[in-house]
C-alpha positions in Angstrom: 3.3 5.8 16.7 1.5 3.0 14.7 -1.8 4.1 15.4 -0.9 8.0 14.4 0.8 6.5 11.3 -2.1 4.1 10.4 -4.5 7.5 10.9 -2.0 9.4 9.1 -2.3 6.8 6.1 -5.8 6.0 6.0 -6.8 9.9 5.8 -4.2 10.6 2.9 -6.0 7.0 1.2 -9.7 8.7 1.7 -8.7 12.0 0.7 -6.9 10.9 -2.7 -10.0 8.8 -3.0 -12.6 11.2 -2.3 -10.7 14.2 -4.3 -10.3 11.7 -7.5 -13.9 11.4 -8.1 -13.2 7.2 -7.3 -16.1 7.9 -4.5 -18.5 9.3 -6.6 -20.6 6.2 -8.0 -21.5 7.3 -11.2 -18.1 8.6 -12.5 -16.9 5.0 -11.3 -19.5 3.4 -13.6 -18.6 5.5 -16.2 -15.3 4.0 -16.2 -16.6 0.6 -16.6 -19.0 1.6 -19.1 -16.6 0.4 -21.9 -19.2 -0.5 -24.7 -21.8 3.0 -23.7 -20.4 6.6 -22.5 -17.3 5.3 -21.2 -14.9 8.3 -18.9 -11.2 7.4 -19.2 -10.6 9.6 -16.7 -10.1 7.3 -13.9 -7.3 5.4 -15.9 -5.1 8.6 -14.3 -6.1 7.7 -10.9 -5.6 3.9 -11.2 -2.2 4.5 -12.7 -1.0 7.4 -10.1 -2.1 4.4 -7.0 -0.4 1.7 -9.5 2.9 3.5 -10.3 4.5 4.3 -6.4 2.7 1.0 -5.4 5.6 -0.5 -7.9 8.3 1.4 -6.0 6.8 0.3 -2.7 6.9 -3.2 -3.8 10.3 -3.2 -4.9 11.8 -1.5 -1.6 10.2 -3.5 0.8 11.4 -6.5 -1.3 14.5 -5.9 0.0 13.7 -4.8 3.7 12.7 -7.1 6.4 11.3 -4.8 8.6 8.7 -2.0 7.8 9.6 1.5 8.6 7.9 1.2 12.2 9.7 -2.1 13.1 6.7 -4.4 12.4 6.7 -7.6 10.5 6.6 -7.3 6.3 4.0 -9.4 5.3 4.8 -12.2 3.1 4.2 -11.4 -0.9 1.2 -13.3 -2.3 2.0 -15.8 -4.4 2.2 -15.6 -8.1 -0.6 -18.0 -9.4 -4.0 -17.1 -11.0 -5.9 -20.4 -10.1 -9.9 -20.4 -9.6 -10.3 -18.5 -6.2 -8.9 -15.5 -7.9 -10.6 -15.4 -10.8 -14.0 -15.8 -9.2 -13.5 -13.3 -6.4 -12.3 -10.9 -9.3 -15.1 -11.0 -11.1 -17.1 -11.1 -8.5 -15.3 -7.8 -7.1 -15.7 -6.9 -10.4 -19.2 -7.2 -10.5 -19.9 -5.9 -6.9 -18.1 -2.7 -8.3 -19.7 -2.1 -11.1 -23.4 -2.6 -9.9 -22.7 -0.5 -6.7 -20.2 2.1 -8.2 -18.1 1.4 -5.3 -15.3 -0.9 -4.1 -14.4 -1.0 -0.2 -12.1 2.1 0.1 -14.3 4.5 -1.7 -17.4 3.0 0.6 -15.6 3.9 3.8 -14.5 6.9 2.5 -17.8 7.7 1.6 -19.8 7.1 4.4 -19.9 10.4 5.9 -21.9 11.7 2.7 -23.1 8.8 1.4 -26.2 8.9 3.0 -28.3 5.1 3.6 -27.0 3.7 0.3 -23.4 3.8 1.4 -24.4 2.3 4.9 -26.0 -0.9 2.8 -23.2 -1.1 0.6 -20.9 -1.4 3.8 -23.0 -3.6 5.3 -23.1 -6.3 2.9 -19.4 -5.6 2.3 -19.0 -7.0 6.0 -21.8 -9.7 5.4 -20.3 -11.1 2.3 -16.7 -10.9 4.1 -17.7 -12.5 7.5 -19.3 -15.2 4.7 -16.1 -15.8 2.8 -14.4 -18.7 4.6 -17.4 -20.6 4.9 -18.0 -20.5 1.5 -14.4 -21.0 0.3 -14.2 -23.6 2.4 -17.4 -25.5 1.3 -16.4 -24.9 -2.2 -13.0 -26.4 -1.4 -14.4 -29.9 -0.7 -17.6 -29.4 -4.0 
């Protein structure tokens, strides 16, 4: 049940993705283009994923359980302290040179063509790096 729910989730996630435009690179950059032709469009899209993510939130503050029986992860904690602001702007960044952010690069990658397949790859690269580095600049 898990696995057809996780299926069930992640194709309803790419097709709200791919049907928004947030896969298509240069309407994404458009979006972040706030000083040249910037396309406010998006803002819909970001607040239609923001606004039942809120009710989400508040529900499963009160649940211990999720729906399938499985273990409610912990909330993050509520600090903005160095590593968040540096992987934000680097995320940030990332997305706004590439025109993608992870979902939309998944999403993508059955019409991407070989851009999408380098975007993922050094998605995973700079992922598989990100503990060494954290931890190297934990002790800098």
């Amino acid at each position: 049940m898990h696995m057809i729910a996780a299926a069930l989730a992640g194709g309803l996630f790419g097709a709200g993705l791919l049907i928004s435009g947030m896969t298509d690179t240069t309407r994404v950059q458009g979006w972040l283009d706030l000083l040249g032709t910037w396309d406010p469009t998006l803002a819909f899209v970001l607040g239609g994923a923001i606004a039942p993510m809120a009710i989400a939130w508040r529900i499963a503050a009160h649940r211990r359980q999720a729906l399938l029986g499985g273990a409610l992860p912990e909330p993050p904690a509520p600090r903005i302290d160095r590593a968040l602001v540096g992987g934000s702007l680097m995320f940030g960044a990332g997305w706004g040179l590439a025109g993608l952010c992870p979902g939309p690069a998944v999403a993508s990658l059955s019409f991407g063509g070989s851009g999408g397949l380098v975007f993922l790859a050094a998605m995973l690269a700079g992922m598989a790096a990100t503990p060494a580095l954290r931890s190297r600049l934990a002790r800098a």
